[in-house]
ZAVEX-942891 format. One record per residue (C-alpha): x, y, z; residue number from 1; residue in one letter. Coordinates in nm, 2 decimals. Layout:
residues N
<<X Y Z> NUM A>
...
This chain:
residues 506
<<0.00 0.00 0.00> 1 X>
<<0.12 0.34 -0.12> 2 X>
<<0.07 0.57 0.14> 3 X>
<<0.09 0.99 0.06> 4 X>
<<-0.02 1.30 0.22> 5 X>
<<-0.19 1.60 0.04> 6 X>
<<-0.24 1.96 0.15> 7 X>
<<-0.56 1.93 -0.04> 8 X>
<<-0.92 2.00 0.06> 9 X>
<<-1.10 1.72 0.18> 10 X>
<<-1.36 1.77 -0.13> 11 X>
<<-1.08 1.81 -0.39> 12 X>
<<-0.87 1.42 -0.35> 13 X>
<<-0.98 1.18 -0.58> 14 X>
<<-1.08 0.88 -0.40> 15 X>
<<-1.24 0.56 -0.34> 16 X>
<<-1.38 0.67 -0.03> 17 X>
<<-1.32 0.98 0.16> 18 X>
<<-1.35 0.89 0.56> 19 X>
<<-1.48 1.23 0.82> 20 X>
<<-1.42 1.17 1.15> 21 X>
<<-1.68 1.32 1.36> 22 X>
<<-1.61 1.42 1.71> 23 X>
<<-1.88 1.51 1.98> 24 X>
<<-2.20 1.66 1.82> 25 X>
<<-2.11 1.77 1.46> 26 X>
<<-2.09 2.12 1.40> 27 X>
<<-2.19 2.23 1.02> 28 X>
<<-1.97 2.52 1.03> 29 X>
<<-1.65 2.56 0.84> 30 X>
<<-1.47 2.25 0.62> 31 X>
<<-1.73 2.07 0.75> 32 X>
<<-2.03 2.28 0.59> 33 X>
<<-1.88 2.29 0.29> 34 X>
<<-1.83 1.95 0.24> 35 X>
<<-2.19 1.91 0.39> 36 X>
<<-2.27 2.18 0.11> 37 X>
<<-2.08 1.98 -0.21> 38 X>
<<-2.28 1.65 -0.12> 39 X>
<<-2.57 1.78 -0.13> 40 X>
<<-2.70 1.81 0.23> 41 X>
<<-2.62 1.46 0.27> 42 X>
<<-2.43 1.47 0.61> 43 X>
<<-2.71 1.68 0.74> 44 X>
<<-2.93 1.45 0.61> 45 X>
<<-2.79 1.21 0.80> 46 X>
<<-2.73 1.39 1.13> 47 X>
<<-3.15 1.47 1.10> 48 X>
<<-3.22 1.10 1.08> 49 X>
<<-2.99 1.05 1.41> 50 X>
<<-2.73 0.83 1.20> 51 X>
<<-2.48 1.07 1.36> 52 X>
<<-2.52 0.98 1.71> 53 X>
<<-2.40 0.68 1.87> 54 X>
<<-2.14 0.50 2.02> 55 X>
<<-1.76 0.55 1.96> 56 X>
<<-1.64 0.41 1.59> 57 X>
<<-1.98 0.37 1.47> 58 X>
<<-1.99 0.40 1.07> 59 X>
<<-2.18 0.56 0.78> 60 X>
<<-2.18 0.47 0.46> 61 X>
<<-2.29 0.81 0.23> 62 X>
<<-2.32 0.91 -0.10> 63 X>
<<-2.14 1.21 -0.21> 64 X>
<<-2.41 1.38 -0.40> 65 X>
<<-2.50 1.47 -0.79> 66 X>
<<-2.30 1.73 -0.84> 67 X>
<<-1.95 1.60 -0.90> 68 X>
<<-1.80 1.83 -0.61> 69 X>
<<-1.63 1.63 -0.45> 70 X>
<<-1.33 1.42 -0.58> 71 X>
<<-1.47 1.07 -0.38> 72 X>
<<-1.69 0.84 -0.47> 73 X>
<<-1.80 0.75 -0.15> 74 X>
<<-1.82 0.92 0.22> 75 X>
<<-1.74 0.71 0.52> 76 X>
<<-1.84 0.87 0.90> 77 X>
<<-1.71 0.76 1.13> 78 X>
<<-1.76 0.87 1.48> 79 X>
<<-1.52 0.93 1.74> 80 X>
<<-1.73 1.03 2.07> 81 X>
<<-1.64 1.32 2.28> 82 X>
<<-1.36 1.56 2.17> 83 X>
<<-1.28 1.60 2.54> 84 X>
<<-1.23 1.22 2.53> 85 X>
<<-0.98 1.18 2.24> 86 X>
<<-0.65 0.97 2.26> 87 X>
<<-0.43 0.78 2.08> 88 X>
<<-0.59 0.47 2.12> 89 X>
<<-0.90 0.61 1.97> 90 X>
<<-0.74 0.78 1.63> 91 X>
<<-0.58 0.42 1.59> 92 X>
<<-0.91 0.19 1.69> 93 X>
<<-1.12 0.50 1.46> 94 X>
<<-0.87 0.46 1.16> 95 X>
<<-0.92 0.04 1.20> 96 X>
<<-1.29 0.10 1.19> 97 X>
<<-1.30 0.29 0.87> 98 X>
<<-1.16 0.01 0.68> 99 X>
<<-1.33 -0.23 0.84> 100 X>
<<-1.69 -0.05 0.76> 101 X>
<<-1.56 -0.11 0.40> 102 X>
<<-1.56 -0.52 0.44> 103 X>
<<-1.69 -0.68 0.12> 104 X>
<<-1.68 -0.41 -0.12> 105 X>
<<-1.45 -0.27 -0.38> 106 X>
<<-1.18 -0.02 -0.30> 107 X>
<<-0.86 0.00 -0.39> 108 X>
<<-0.79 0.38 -0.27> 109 X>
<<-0.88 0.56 0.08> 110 X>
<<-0.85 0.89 0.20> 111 X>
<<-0.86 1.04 0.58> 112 X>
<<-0.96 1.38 0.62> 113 X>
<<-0.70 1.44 0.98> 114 X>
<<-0.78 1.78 1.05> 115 X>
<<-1.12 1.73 1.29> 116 X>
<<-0.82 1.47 1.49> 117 X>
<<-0.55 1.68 1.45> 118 X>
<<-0.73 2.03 1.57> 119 X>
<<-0.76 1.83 1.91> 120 X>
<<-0.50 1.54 1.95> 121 X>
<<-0.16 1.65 2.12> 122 X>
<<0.06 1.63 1.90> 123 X>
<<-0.13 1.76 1.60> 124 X>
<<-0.14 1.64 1.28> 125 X>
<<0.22 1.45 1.30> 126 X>
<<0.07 1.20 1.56> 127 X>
<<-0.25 1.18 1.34> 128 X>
<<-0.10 1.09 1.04> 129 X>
<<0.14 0.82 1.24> 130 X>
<<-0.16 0.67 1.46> 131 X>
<<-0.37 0.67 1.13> 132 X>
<<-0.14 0.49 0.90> 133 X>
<<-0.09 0.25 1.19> 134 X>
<<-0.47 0.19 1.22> 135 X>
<<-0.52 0.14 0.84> 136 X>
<<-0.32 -0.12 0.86> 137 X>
<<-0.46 -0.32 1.16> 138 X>
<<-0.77 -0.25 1.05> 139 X>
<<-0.70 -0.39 0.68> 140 X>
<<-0.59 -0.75 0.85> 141 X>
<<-0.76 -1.04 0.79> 142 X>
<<-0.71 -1.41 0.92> 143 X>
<<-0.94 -1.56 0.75> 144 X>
<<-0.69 -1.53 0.46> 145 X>
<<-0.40 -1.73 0.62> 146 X>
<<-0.61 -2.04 0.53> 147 X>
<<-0.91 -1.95 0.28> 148 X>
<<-0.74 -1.85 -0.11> 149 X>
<<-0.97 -1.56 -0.25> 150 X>
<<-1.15 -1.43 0.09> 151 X>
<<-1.35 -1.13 -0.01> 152 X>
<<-1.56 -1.11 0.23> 153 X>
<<-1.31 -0.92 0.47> 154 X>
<<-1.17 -0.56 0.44> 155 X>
<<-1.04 -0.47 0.13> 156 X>
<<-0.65 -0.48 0.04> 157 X>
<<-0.57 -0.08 -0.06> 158 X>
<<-0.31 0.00 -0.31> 159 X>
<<-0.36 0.33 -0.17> 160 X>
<<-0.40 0.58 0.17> 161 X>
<<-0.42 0.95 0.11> 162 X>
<<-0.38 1.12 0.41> 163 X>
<<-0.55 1.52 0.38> 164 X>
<<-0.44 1.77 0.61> 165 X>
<<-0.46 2.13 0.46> 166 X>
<<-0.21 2.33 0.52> 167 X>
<<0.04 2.06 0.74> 168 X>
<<0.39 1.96 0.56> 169 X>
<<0.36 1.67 0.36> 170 X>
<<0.76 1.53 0.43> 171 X>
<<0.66 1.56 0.83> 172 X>
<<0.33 1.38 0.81> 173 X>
<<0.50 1.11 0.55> 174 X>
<<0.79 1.03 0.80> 175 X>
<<0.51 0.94 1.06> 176 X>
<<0.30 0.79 0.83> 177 X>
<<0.56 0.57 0.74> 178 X>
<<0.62 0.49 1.10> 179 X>
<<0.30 0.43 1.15> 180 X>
<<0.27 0.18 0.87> 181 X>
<<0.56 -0.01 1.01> 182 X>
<<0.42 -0.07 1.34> 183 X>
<<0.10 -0.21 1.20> 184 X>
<<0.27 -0.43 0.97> 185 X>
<<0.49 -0.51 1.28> 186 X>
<<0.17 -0.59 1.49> 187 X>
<<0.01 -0.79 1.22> 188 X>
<<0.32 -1.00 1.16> 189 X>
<<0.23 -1.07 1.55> 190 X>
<<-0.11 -1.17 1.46> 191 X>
<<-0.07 -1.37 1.16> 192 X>
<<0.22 -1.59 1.36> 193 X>
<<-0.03 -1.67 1.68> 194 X>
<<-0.37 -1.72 1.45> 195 X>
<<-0.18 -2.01 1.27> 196 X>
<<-0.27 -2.36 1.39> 197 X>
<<-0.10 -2.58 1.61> 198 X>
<<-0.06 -2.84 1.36> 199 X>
<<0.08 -2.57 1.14> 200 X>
<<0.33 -2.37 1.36> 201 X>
<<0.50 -2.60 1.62> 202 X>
<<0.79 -2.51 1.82> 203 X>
<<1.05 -2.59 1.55> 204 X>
<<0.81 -2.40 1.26> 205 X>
<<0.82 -2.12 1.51> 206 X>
<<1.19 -2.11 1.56> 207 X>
<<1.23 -2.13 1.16> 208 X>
<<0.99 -1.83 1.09> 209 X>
<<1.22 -1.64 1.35> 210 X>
<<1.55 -1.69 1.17> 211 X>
<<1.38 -1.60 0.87> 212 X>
<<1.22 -1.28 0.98> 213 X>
<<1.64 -1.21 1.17> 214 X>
<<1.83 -1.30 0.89> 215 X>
<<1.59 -1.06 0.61> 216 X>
<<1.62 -0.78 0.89> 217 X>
<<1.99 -0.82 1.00> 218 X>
<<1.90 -0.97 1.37> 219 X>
<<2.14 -1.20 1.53> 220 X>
<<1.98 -1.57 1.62> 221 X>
<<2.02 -1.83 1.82> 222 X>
<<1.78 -2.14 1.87> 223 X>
<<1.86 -2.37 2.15> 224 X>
<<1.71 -2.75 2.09> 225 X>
<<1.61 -3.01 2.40> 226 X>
<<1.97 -3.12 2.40> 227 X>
<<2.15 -2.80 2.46> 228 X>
<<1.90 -2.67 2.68> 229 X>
<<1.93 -2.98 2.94> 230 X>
<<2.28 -2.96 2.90> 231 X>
<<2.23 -2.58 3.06> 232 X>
<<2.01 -2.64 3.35> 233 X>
<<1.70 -2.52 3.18> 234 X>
<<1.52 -2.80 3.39> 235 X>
<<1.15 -2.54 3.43> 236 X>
<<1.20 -2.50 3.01> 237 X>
<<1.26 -2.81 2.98> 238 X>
<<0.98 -2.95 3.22> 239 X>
<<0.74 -2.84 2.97> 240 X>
<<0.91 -2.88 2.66> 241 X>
<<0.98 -3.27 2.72> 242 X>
<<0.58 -3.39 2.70> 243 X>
<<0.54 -3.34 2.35> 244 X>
<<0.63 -3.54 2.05> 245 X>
<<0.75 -3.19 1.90> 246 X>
<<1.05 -3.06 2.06> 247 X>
<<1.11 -2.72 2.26> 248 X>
<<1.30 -2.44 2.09> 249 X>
<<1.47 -2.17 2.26> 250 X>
<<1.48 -1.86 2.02> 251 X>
<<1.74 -1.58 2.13> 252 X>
<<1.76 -1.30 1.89> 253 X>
<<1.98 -0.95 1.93> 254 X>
<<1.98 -0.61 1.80> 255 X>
<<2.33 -0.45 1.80> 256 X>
<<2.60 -0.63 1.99> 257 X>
<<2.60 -0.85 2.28> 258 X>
<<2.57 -0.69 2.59> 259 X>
<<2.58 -0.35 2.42> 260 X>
<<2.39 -0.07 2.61> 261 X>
<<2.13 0.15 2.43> 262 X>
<<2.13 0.57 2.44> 263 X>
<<1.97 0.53 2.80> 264 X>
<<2.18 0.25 2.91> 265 X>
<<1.96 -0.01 2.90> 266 X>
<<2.06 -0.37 2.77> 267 X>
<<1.67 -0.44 2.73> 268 X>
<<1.56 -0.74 2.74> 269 X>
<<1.20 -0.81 2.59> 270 X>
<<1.07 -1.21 2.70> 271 X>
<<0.73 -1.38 2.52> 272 X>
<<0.57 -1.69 2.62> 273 X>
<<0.55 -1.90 2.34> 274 X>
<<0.32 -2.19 2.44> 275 X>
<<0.25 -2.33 2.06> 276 X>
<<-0.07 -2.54 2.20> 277 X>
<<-0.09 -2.59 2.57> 278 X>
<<-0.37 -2.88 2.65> 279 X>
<<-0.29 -2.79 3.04> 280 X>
<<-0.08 -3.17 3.02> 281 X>
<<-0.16 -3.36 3.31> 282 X>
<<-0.33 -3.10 3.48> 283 X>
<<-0.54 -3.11 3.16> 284 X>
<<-0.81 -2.83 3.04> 285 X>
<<-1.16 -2.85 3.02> 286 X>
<<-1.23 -2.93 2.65> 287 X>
<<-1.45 -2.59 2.64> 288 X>
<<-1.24 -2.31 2.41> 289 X>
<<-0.91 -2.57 2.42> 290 X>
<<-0.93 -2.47 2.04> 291 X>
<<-0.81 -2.11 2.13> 292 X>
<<-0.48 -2.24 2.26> 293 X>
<<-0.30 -2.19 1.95> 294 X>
<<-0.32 -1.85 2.08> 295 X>
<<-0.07 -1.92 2.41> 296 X>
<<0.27 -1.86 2.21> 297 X>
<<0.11 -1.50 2.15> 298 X>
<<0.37 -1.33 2.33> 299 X>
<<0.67 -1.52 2.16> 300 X>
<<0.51 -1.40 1.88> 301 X>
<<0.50 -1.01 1.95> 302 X>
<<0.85 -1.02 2.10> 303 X>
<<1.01 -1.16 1.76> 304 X>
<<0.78 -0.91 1.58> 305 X>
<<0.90 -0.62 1.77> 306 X>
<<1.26 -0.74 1.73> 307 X>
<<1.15 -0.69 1.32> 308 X>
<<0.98 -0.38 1.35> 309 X>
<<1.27 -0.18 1.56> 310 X>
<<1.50 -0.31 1.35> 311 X>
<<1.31 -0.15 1.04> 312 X>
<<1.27 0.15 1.26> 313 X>
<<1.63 0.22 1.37> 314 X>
<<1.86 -0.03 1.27> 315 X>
<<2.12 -0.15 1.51> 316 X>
<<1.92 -0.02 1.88> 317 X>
<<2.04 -0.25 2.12> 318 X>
<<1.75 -0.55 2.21> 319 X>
<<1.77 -0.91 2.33> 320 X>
<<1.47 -1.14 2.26> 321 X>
<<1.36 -1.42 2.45> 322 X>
<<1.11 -1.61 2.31> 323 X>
<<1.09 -1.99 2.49> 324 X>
<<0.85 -2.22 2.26> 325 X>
<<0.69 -2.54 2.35> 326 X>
<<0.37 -2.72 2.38> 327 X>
<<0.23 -2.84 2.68> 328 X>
<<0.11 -3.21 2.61> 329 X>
<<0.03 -3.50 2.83> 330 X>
<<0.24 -3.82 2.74> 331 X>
<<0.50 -4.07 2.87> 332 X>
<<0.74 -3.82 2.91> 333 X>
<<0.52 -3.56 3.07> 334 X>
<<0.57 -3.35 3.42> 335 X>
<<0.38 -3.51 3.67> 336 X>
<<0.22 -3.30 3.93> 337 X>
<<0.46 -3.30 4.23> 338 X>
<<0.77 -3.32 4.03> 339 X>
<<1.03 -3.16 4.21> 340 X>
<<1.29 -2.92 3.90> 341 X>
<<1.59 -2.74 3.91> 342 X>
<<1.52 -2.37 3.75> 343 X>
<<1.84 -2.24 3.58> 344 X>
<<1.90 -2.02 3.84> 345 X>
<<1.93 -2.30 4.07> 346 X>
<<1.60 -2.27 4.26> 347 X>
<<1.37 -2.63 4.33> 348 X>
<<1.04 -2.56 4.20> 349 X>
<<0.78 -2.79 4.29> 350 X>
<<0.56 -2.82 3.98> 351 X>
<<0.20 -2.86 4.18> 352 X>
<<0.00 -2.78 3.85> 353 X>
<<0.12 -2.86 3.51> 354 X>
<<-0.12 -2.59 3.36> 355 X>
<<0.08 -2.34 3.52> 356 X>
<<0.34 -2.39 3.23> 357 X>
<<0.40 -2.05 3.11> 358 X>
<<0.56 -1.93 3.41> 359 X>
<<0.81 -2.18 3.39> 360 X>
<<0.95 -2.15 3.07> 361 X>
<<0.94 -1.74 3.11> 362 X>
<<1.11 -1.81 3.44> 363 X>
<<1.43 -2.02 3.24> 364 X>
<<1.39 -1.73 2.97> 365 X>
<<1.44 -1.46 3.22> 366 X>
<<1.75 -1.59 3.41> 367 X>
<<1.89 -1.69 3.08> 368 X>
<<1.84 -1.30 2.96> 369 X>
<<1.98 -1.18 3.26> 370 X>
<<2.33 -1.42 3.21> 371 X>
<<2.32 -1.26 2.91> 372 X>
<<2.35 -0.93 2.96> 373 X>
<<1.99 -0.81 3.01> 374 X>
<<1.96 -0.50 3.31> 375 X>
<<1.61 -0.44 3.22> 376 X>
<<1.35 -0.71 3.12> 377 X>
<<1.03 -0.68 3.00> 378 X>
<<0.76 -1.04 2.98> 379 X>
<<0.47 -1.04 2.77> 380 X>
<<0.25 -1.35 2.79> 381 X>
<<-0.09 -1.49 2.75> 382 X>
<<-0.04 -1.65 3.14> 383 X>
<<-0.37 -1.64 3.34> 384 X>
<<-0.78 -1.65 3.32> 385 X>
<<-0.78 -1.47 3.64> 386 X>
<<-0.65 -1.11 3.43> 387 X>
<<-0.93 -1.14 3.22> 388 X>
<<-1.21 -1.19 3.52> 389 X>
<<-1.06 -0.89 3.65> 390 X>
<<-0.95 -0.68 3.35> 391 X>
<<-1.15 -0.75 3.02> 392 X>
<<-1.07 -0.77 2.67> 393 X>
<<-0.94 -0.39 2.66> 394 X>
<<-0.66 -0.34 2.94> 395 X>
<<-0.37 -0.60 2.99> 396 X>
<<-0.26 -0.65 3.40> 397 X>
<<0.12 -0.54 3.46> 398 X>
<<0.34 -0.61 3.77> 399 X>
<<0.71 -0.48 3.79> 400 X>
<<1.01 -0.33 4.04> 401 X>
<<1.11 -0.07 4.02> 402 X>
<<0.84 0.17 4.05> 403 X>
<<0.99 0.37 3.82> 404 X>
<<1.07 0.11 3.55> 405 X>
<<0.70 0.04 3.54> 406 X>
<<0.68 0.43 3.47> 407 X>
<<0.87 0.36 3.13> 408 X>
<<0.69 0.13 3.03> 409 X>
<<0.35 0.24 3.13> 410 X>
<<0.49 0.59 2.93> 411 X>
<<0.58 0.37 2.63> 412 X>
<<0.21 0.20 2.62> 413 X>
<<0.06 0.52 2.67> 414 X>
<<0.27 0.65 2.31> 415 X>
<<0.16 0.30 2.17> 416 X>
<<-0.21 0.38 2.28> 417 X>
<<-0.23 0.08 2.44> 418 X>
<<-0.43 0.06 2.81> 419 X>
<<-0.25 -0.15 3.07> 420 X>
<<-0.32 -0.17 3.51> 421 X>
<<-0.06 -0.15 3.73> 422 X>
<<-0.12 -0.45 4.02> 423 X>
<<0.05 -0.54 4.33> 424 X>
<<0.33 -0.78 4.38> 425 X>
<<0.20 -0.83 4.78> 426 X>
<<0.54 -0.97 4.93> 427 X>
<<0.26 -1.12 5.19> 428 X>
<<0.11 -1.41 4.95> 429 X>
<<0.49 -1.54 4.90> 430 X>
<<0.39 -1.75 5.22> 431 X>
<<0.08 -1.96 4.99> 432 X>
<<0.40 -2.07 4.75> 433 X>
<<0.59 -2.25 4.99> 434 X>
<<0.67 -2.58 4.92> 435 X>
<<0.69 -2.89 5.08> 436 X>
<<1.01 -3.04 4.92> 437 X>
<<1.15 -2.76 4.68> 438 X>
<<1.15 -2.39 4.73> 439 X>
<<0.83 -2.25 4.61> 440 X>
<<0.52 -2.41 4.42> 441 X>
<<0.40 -2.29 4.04> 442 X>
<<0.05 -2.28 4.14> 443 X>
<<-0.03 -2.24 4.50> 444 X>
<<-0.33 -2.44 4.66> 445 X>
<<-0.51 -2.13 4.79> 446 X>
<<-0.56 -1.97 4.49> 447 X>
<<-0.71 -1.66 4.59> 448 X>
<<-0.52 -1.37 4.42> 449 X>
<<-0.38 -1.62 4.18> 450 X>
<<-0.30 -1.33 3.93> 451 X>
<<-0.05 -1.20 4.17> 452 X>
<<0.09 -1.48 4.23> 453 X>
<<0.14 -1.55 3.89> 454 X>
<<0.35 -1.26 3.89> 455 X>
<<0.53 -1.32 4.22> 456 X>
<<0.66 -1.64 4.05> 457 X>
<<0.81 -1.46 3.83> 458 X>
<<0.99 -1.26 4.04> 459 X>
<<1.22 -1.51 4.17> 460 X>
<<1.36 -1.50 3.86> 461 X>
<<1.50 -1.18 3.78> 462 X>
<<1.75 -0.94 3.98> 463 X>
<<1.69 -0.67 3.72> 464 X>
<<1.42 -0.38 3.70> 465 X>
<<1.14 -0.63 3.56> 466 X>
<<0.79 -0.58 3.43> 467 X>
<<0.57 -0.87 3.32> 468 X>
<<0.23 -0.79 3.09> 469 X>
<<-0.05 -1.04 3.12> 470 X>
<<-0.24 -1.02 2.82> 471 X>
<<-0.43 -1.33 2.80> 472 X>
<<-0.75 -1.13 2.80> 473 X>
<<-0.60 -0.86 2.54> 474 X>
<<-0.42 -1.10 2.34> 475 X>
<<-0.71 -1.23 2.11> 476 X>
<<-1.07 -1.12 2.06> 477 X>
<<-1.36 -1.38 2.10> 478 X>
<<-1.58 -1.18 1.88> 479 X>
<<-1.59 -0.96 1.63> 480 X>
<<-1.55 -0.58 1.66> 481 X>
<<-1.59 -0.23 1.46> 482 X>
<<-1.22 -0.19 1.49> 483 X>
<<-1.10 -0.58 1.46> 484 X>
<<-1.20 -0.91 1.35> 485 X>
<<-1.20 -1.23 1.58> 486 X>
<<-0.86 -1.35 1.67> 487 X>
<<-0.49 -1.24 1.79> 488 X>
<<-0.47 -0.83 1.84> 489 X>
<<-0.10 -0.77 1.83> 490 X>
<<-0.14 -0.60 2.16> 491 X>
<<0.17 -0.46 2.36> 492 X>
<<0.38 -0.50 2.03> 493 X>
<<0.37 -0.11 1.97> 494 X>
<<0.43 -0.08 2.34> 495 X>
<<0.77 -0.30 2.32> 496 X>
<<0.88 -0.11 2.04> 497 X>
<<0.81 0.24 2.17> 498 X>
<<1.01 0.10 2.50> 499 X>
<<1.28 -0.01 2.27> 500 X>
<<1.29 0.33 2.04> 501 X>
<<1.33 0.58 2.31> 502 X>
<<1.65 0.41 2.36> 503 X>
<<1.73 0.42 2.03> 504 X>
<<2.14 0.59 1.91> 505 X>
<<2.14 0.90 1.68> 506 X>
């Protein structure tokens, strides 16, 4: 997709379809009359029949009049709530839902009038044009076409994005746009990797798409098999990795040199839990929604995206990836419940539920970052049911130490647009993960405040300013929205690369 900016009216670009955001109560005064005025009175038209009022990325389809005056061929309104109320997230999610109200039908080019965002969004029409590029793009994504030739039933695949803000400088808003661009194609890189089927990516697929992705963007890899891994004391990794017929891989990849500290002198460490299916193995799942858990290597899958998309971005910032992949399967070789393990930090961890898999291999992953060079770590995984009870779809759970490590990368989701709740690691609940005969459980028998616990798990693991995202009610939609279809959301990938960027050289 060809993306350019024009200093044109909005009634003058030749188009497709011309999209008008509408904040608050819309105003016929101004640009907005006069397009009002070129259609015909068919915005007003609209507005008097109340298809103007509603909720948040609602969509209209209108005509654009008789009279030839303005360059589209087609009007989409899309509404944007309350201008009080505007944020990033919302330019991204209304941008998504433009080209989503399109699903089914024929366009090839799109333009976004920015100006009704721009007069109100700090940062202006730059941050527009970036968050709007960005949200074409997720917007535009479709699974159903990893598996169905000749899906048309989705959003249609632009060869063009015309981005119109009168009286703005076009090379500005293109650098944006163009970053914008990147990030979504970044996030939906993310997406397409966790939608695919177990029996299509397995741990060794996994660790294959990863070199390929490193060696087209000039990342350093590593992928460490069953054999190796043993030999390194990666007994939690391993503990999981060992039930199924398909073996675990390791993936390490790295931005820039080993060890090698970025402008704020960070060596950041980004960690994803890649579960490829996870049937709960002994400790096995209900059968209800076992389908969706493809989805648990999610956060392997955003971390080797992000890897991709800052090394588009800035080429060379210093960035270790973790990304452990398994699958969690009952068999002969299986972890039993009350297996005692040696973690590769040396700690006995007495594996009391074998569903609680993810924080074992992230807890192998972290130590293993941290031998490596890592002095700040961020975890992104799809880890408990208990975030999504308390959370929702909308707003992924985060723990961390320091406070003001959390800070940076609460600052880096709120640049992303991306909502995320800070919770407790209460040093009080460490006393329902003793263990019998090792040094601390993985899933404690009073289970009340399990999501913390999760989290404090975790912690015995890393030495380093830490922050773990739980996005297993974020990481994947159940149902269809105005903004997304069903399936993984690339979530907290523009967060890990807007972490990794402000450490960015030069």
């Amino acid at each position: 997709m060809q993306v350019r900016v024009t200093a044109e009216q909005p009634w003058d670009v030749k188009a497709d379809v011309l999209v008008v955001p509408i904040l608050g109560q819309p105003a016929f005064s101004g640009p907005l009359a006069e397009l009002d005025r070129r259609s015909g009175g068919e915005l007003r038209s609209l507005d008097d029949f109340g298809e103007l009022r509603g909720k948040r990325f609602k969509s209209v389809l209108a005509g654009t009049g008789s009279g030839k005056e303005i360059g589209a061929k087609r009007l989409v309104v899309v509404l944007g709530g309350p201008a009080a109320d505007l944020d990033r997230e919302t330019v991204v999610k209304l941008a998504a839902a433009s080209i989503r109200r399109l699903a089914g039908r024929e366009a090839r080019s799109m333009a976004v009038w920015l100006s009704p965002l721009a007069d109100v969004l700090e940062g202006g029409a730059a941050a527009v044009a970036e968050l709007v590029g960005r949200g074409v793009v997720e917007g535009g994504y479709e699974p159903a076409r990893i598996y169905r030739d000749g899906y048309e039933e989705g959003a249609p695949e632009l060869s063009e994005l015309v981005l119109v803000a009168p009286g703005e400088e076009k090379g500005r808003l293109e650098k944006a746009a163009e970053r914008g661009t990147i990030i979504g194609e970044g996030a939906n890189t993310a997406r397409t990797l966790s939608n695919r089927s177990s029996n299509d990516v397995s741990p060794e697929v996994l660790a294959e798409e990863a070199y390929t992705l490193a060696k087209k963007h000039g990342l350093w890899i590593d992928v460490i098999g069953p054999e190796k891994a043993t030999d390194m004391g990666m007994g939690l990794f391993m503990a999981v990795g060992r039930g199924s017929d398909n073996p675990p891989r390791m993936i390490v990849m790295r931005s820039g040199k080993k060890g090698e500290k970025d402008a704020l002198g960070r060596h950041l460490a980004i960690v994803g839990k890649g579960v490829c299916f996870d049937s709960g193995g002994i400790s096995i799942k209900p059968s209800d929604r076992m389908d969706e858990m493809k989805m648990d290597k999610a956060g392997a899958c955003t971390v080797i995206a992000a890897a991709v998309t800052v090394a588009r971005l800035a080429p060379g910032t210093p960035l270790l990836v973790m990304a452990p992949a398994v699958e969690n399967m009952p068999g002969p070789h299986s972890t039993r419940p009350g297996d005692i393990v040696r973690a590769l930090n040396g700690k006995m961890v007495d594996i009391t539920n074998t569903d609680a898999e993810g924080r074992l291999i992230l807890a192998d992953a972290l130590t293993y970052a941290e031998q490596l060079g890592a002095t700040h770590l961020v975890d992104v995984a799809t880890l408990t049911g208990a975030v999504s009870r308390a959370l929702g779809e909308l707003v992924s759970g985060g723990f961390g130490t320091p406070q003001t490590f959390v800070d940076e990368v609460f600052a880096a989701g709120a640049r992303a647009g991306e909502r995320y709740w800070q919770l407790p690691l209460v040093e009080e609940y460490k006393a329902d993960m003793e263990s019998w005969s090792g040094d601390l459980v993985n899933f404690s028998r009073n289970n009340e405040g399990g999501l913390v616990k999760s989290a404090l798990f975790l912690s015995e693991f890393v030495t380093q300013p830490w922050v773990h995202l739980d996005i297993a009610g974020t990481g994947y939609f159940r149902r269809v929205t105005p903004y997304a279809p069903r399936g993984a959301t690339g979530v907290s990938h523009a967060t890990l690369v807007e972490l990794a960027l402000a450490g960015a050289k030069g």
